[in-house]
Structures are given as structure tokens and as C-alpha cells.
N, C-alpha and C positions, 0 to 999 in steps of 0.2 A: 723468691722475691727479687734477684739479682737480674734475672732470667728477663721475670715480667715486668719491672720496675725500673731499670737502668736498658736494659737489650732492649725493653718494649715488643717481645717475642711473644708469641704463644704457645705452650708446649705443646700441643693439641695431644697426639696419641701419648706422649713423650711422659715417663713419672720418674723424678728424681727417687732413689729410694738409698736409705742408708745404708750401709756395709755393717753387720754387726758383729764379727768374729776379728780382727783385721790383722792377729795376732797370725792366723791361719793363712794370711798371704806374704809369711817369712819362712825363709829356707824352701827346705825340699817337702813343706805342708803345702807351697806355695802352688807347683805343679798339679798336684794332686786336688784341690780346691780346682782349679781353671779346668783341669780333664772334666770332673765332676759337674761343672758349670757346660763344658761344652754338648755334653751326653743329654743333659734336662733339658736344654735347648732346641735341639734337634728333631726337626721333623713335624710330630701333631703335636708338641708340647702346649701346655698353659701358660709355661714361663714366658716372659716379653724379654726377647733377644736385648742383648746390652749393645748399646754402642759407645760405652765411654766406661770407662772404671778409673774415676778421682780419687788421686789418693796423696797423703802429706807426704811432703818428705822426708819429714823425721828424720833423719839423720843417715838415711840412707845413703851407701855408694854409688857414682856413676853405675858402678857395673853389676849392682843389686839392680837398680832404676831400668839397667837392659835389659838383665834377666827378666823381672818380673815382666815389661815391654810383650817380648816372644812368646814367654807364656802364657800369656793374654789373648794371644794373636793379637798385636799391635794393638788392644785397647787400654791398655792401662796410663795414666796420665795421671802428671806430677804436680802439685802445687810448687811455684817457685819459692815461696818460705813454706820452713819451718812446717807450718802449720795453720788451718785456717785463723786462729787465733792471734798471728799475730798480724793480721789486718786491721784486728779491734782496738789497738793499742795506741787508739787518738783521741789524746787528755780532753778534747773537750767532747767527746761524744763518752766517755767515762764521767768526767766532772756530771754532766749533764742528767746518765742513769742513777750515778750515786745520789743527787741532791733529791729525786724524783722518789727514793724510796723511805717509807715510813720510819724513820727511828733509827735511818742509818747512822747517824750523829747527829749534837746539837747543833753544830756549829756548820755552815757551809763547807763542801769540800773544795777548792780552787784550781783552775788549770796551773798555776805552777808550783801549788804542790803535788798534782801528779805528774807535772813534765819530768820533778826534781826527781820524784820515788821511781819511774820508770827510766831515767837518765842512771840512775845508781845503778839497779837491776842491770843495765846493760851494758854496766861495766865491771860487773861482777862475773866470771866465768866460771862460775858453778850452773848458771843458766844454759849455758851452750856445752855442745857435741864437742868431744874430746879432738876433734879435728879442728874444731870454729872457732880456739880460743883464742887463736892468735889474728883472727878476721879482721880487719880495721873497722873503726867505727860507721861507714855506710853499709856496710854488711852487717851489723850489730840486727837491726829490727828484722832480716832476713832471717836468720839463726837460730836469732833466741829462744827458751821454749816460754813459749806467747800464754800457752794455757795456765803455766806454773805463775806465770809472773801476774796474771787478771786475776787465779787464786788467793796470792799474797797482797796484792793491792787491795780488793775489798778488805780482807782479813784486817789489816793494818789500818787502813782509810777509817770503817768504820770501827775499831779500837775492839775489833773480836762478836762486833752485835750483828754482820750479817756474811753470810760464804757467799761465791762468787758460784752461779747458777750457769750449768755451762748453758743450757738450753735455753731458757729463759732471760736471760743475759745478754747471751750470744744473738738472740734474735733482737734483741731491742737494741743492742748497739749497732746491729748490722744495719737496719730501720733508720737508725738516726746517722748515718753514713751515707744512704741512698738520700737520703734528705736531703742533708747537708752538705756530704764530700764525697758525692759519686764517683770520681775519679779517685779517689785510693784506693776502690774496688776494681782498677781496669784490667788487674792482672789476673785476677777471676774472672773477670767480664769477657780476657781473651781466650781463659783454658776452657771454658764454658761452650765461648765458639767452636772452639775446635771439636769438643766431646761434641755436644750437635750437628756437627756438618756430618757426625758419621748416619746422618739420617739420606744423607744423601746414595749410601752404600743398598746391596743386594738386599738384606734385613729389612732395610725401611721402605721395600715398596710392596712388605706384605700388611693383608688386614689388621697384622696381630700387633698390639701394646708395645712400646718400646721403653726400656728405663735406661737409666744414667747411672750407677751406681757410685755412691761418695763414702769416703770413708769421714766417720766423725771420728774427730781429735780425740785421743786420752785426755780422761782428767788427771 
């Protein structure tokens, strides 16, 4: 959506597809995974060469964030927060899905009562990476874990009547972002760039399919 809705691109051969293991690209499973990927790739394969492998940064180190880099052969790519979640974590594109859903409470939900509930959460450091706790507050939305905290906010919002859907959720807030606040997405909209410019490389002037491979957030 980000892609075609904000870039105004066309994937043409090009298919986003999720990462589903993502546990398996930590430590020295990590190597091992990328050999594995490199060997399927190779030659008459079916597989469609990657030119990007997005991934959160969860809390990773610089020097996890290189390793895994090399082991990629330079495709692997970091979201600058956290996690794609916490992109979503704008009260009124939240206000917005919450009121929109059947029986999520009686009573409207209001932009600052989530500005309040999400202002707490990110001043509470049980949300963040044992490294982030001491982050100053413009690093706080960086940090946080964005997924944890979209879980709690429905939970609490609607007083326990509806869970936070990461999929489901996740897309219709992303929706009402391109809508409304396209620019919060720019930092995707850059790493996005970059993962497809590798369409410009050796890979992408063959006939065969190309993917973008993303890792989806833990819930």
C-alpha cells in the first residue's frame, strides 16, 4: 500500500512477501538461514532473488545490525524504530479505528484520552530495551515496543471487549495514515526506496520474479 499509495510506484515483477521464521535470523541460525537462501537462489531456481530483506530493529546491536548486513550479502535493512508498529501510534488514526468498531465501547473514545494512555506507556520503561531506558523523551516513540503498547491500548480502551488485531489493525491504521498523514510514513517510504533501487542490480535484469522480503513484528 505504502509502495503504491504514497511512492505512487509499481511493483511490476517486484512481490513484497513476509519473513515467517524471524527467530531463525538471530545468532549463528543466522548464517546458516542466508547460506540456505543463497544455494535456492542460484542458478534455474523458482525462488525470486531477494533484493532487500526488512527487518525491525528490535532491539538489536549496532553490531548484530552488521553482522546480519554481511550475512545477507548487504541486503538486509533495518527499520529506524523499534518496529513497524510503532508508526501506528497516532491518537487520532487510533481514536478513529476504535470508534469505527462495533461494541468497542459505549462511549466514544477521544484523541486525548489516547494521547494521555500512550504519553504514560512512554514513560514507563518496562516498554523499552534495557539499553533505551534512559533515552530522552524524542527517542521515546523510537524505542518503545509499539506492538505491546497497540495490544494494551485496545485492551484498556475498550475495557477488555476487543484485542488489538495485529493484521487487521495494522492495515487499517496504516490506510488511515496514507490518507490522512502520509508523511509519518517517510521513514518507510525511504527504506522502501532503498530495498527497490536494488532492482537496479545484476538480479533484476533477469526474466525471473523478484521479492522484498519484511519481517512482521511479534505480537
Amino acid at each position: 500500500m505504502i509502495v503504491e499509495k504514497i511512492m505512487h510506484r509499481s511493483l511490476m515483477g517486484t512481490e513484497i512477501l513476509g519473513i515467517r521464521q524471524t527467530g531463525d535470523l538471530e545468532g549463528r541460525d543466522a548464517k546458516r538461514v542466508f547460506e540456505i537462501y543463497r544455494r535456492l537462489t542460484k542458478g534455474a531456481s523458482l525462488l525470486p532473488p531477494a533484493v532487500a530483506f526488512i527487518l525491525d530493529d528490535e532491539c538489536r546491536s549496532e553490531a548484530v545490525k552488521r553482522d546480519l548486513f554481511k550475512l545477507s550479502a548487504n541486503l538486509a535493512l533495518f527499520l529506524p524504530r523499534r518496529m513497524y508498529e510503532n508508526y501506528l501510534l497516532n491518537p487520532s488514526a487510533i481514536v478513529y479505528l476504535c470508534n469505527s468498531i462495533s461494541g468497542f465501547r459505549t462511549s466514544q473514545v477521544t484523541v486525548d484520552e489516547v494521547r494521555a494512555a500512550i504519553d504514560k506507556k512512554l514513560s514507563d520503561p518496562r516498554y523499552f530495551c534495557a539499553s533505551d531506558k534512559v533515552k530522552t523523551p524524542a527517542d521515546w516513540l523510537q524505542n518503545v515496543d509499539g506492538a505491546r503498547v497497540l495490544e494494551e491500548l485496545f485492551r484498556e480502551l475498550s475495557e477488555t471487549r476487543v484485542e488489538y488485531e495485529k493484521v487487521a489493525h495494522g492495515i487499517a491504521l496504516t490506510e488511515w495514515l496514507i490518507e490522512n498523514a502520509p508523511g509519518e510514513l517517510d521513514e518507510v517510504v525511504q527504506l522502501l526506496s532503498k530495498a527497490l533501487s536494488g532492482e537496479g542490480s545484476a538480479a533484476a535484469t533477469t526474466p525471473q520474479a523478484k521479492a522484498v522480503a519484511v519481517q512482521p513484528s511479534r505480537k
